[in-house]
Every structure is written in C-alpha cells, then in structure tokens.
C-alpha positions as CSV (number, residue, x, y, z in Angstrom):
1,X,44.8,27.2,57.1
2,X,45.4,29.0,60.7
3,X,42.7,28.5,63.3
4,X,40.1,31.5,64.0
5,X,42.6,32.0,67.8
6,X,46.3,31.9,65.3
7,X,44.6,34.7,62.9
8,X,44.0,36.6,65.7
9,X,47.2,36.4,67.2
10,X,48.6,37.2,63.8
11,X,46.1,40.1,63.6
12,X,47.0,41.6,66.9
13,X,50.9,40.9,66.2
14,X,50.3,43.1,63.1
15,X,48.2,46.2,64.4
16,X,50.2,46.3,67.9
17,X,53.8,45.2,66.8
18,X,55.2,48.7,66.3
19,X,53.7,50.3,69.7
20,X,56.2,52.0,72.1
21,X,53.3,52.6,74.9
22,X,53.3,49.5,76.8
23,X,50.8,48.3,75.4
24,X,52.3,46.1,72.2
25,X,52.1,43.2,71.1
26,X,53.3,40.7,74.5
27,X,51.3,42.2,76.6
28,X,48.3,41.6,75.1
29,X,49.9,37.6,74.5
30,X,50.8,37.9,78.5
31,X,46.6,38.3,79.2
32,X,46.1,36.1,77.2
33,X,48.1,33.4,79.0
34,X,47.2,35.1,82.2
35,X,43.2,34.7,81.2
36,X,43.8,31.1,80.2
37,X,44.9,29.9,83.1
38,X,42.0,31.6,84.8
39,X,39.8,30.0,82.9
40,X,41.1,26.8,84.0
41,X,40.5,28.0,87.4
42,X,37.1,28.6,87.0
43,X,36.6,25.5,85.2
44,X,36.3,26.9,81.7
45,X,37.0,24.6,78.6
46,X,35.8,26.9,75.8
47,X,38.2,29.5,75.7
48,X,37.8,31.0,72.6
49,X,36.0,34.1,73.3
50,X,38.4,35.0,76.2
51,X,41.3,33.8,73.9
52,X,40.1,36.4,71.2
53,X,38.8,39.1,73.3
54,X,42.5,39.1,75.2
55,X,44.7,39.6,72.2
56,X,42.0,42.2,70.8
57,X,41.3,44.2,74.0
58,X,44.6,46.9,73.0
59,X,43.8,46.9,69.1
60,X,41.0,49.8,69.4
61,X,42.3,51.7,72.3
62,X,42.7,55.3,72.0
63,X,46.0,54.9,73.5
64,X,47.3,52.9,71.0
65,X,45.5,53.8,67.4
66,X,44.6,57.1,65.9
67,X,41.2,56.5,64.7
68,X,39.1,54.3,67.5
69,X,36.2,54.2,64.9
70,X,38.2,53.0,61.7
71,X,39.9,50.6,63.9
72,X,36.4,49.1,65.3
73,X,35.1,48.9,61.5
74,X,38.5,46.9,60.6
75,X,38.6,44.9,63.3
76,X,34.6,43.6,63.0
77,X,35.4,43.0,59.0
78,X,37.9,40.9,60.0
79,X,36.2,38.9,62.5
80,X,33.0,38.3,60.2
81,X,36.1,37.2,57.4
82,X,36.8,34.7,60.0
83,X,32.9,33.4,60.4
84,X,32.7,34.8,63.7
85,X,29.1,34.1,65.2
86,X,27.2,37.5,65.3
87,X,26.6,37.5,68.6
88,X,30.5,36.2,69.2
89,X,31.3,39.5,67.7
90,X,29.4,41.5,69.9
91,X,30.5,39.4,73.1
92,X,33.9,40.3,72.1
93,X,33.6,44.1,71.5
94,X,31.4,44.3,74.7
95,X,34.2,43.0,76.3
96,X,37.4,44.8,74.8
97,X,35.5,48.2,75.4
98,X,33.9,47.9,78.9
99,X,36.8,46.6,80.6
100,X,39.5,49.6,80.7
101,X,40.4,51.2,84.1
102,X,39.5,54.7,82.7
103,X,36.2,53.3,81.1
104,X,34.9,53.1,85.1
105,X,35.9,56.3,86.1
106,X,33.2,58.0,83.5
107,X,30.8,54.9,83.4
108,X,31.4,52.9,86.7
109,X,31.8,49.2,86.4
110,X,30.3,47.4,83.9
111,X,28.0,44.1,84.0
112,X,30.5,42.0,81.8
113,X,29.7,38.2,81.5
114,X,32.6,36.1,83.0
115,X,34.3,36.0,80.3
116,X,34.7,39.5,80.3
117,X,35.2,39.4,83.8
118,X,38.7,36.8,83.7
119,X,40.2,39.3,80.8
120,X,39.4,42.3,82.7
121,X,41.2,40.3,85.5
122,X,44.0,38.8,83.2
123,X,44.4,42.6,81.9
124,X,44.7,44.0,85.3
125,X,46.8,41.6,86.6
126,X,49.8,42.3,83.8
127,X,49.9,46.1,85.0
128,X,51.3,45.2,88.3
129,X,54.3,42.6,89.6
130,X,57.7,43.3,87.9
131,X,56.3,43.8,84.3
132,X,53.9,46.5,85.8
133,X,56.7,48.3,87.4
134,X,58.7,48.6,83.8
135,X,55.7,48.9,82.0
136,X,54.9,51.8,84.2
137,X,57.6,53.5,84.2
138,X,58.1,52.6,80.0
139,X,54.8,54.4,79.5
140,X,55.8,57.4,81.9
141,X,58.8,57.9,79.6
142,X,56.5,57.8,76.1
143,X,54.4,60.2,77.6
144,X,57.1,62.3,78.6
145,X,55.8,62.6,82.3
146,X,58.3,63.3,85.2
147,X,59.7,60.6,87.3
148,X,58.7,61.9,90.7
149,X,58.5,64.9,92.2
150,X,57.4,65.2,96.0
151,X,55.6,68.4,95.7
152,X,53.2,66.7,93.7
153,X,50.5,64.6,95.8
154,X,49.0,61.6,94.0
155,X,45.3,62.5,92.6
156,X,42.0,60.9,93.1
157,X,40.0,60.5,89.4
158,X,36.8,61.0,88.9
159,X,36.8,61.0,84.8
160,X,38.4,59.8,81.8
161,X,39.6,62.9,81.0
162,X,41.3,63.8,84.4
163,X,43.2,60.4,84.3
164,X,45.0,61.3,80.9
165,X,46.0,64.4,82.1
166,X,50.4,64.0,83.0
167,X,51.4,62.7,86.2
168,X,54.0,61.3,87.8
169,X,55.4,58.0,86.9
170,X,55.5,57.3,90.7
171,X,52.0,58.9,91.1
172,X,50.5,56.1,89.1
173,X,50.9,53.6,91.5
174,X,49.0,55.3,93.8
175,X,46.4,57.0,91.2
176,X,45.6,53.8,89.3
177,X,47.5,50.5,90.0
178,X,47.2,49.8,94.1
179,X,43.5,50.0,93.5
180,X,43.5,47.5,90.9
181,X,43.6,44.2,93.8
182,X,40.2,45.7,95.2
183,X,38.4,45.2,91.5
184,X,39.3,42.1,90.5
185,X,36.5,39.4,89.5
186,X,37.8,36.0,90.2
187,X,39.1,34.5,93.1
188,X,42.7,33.3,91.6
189,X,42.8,36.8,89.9
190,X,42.8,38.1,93.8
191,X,45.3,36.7,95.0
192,X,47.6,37.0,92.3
193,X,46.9,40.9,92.4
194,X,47.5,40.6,96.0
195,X,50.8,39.0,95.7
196,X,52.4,41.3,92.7
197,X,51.1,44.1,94.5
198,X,53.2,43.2,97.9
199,X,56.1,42.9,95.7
200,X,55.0,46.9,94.2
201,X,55.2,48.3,97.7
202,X,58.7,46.6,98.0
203,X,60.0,47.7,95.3
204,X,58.6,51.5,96.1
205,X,59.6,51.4,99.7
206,X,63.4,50.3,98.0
207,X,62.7,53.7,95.8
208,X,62.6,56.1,98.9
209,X,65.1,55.0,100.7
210,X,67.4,55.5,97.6
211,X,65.3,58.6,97.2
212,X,66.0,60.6,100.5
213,X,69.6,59.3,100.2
214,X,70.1,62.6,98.3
C-alpha cells in the first residue's frame, strides 16, 4: 500500500499532469524538494505536512482548475480517505490558500505556522533562477500576453484583480518576481532568492542589449 506522502504525489501527478500554465505537475515536485531541504535547515524531521501541503498548494488554484470550490471538496475527501488528522487537514489548506503572491495583495501577509512559512518560501523560490525565467515567459505565452513593449511601464498591484489583468512577460519581473527576495521566511530561503535573483538581472540586462540592437 503507498504511503499517505506517494498518494499524494500520485494525486497531484493526476490533477496537475495535463496543465500548460507553469504550474504542472514538476513544479509543484520542485517545492517540494526545495521545501525539504529547508526543512533540514531549520532542523525539521517531520516533514509530512510541508511534504503534502507542497505537492497540494497548485491543485485548488484558480489558475489551474475551473471550479476552486469542487476542487477543495475533492481534495479534503481525499485526504480524510487517507486518515488525515482533522486538524492536519486544516494545517494543510491553511497553508495551500494563504500562501499565493496575489492572496497578499487583497489580504496582506498571512500569520502561517513555519511550515507554511518554508513552502511559501520553497514556492517562491521556484518562480525565479533559470526555471523562473522559462516558466515566466511559458506562462506569458499561455496567457497570450506580449513579450515586451517599452511603452508599457511595469505596474505597482494593489489587488488580486489588478495582478490578473495582461501584462508583459518582461513586466513580471518587475511587477511580481524581484519582490519576491524581500518576503521570504527563512534564512536559507534568502539567500537562495538572492542568488537566483542576481542571475534574473543577468539574464535581463543580456535581453536589452540584444533588445536595442534593433
């Protein structure tokens, strides 16, 4: 029989598998990794409620599924099918739904036990470096949003709804991901942020000079 953490995996395999957004089924098995070895850092040896909470955190997003509701009623069926501890459960869906960029821009940050804290951390982390660039620029494409135009200045957020509006796939960087360093939790989580940020600002600075070339 597959452990509680395998079914999960499996569960998340099978609800994100098909997604074209970014947001399938490796990234979510990239935080994972990502918030294990944070863990570790912060001296964690239970990691089953960050192990569960990181494959799960994409699985009732209303970026990924059509119905956030059904998806939530599905997904805490499955998890008392497992013999998840009630207040497991709730752990893991206070996490997976407080811990979203956009969630701050309508709610501010929320009080999320550390837990919470190193796969907010682990989440964040995967939007920037090398995968953040592609994934970026994947989900620009998906959403159909230009590449870059330089009339168009980056904008500043201040709801959920403003964020979703289309931007530039070049934009995002400054709208969303170079702020991401500045809000993460754990001290490992900084500096990794830090470092695949530097290698952003590269990679953009690369972009203009090819840019102006034309």
């Amino acid at each position: 029989m597959l452990n509680k953490i395998e079914a999960i995996r499996n569960y998340a395999k099978k609800k994100l598998g098909d997604d074209r957004s970014g947001h399938d089924f490796y990234h979510v098995e990239r935080v994972a990794k990502i918030a294990k070895q944070l863990a570790k850092q912060e001296k964690i040896s239970d990691t089953s409620i960050i192990e569960a909470a990181s494959y799960l955190h994409d699985v009732i997003d209303d970026k990924v599924v059509a119905d956030v509701a059904v998806e939530k009623e599905h997904l805490k069926k499955f998890l008392k099918e497992l013999n998840f501890p009630e207040e497991d459960i709730r752990e893991i869906f206070e996490i997976i739904e407080n811990i979203s960029f956009s969630k701050e821009l309508d709610a501010g940050k929320a009080q999320l036990t550390l837990a919470g804290e190193i796969v907010q951390d682990a989440d964040r982390i995967d939007a920037l470096g090398a995968i953040g660039i592609l994934r970026t620029a994947y989900y620009g494409g998906h959403t159909q949003s230009p590449l870059y135009d330089p009339k168009i200045a980056p904008q500043e957020f201040k709801s959920k709804q403003d964020y979703r509006q289309k931007g530039t796939v070049i934009n995002h960087f400054y709208e969303k991901l170079f702020k991401l360093p500045a809000t993460m939790n754990t001290k490992a989580a900084k500096a990794e942020a830090q470092r695949r940020m530097q290698f952003m600002e590269e990679f953009l600075a690369e972009f203009y000079d090819e840019w102006n070339l034309s």
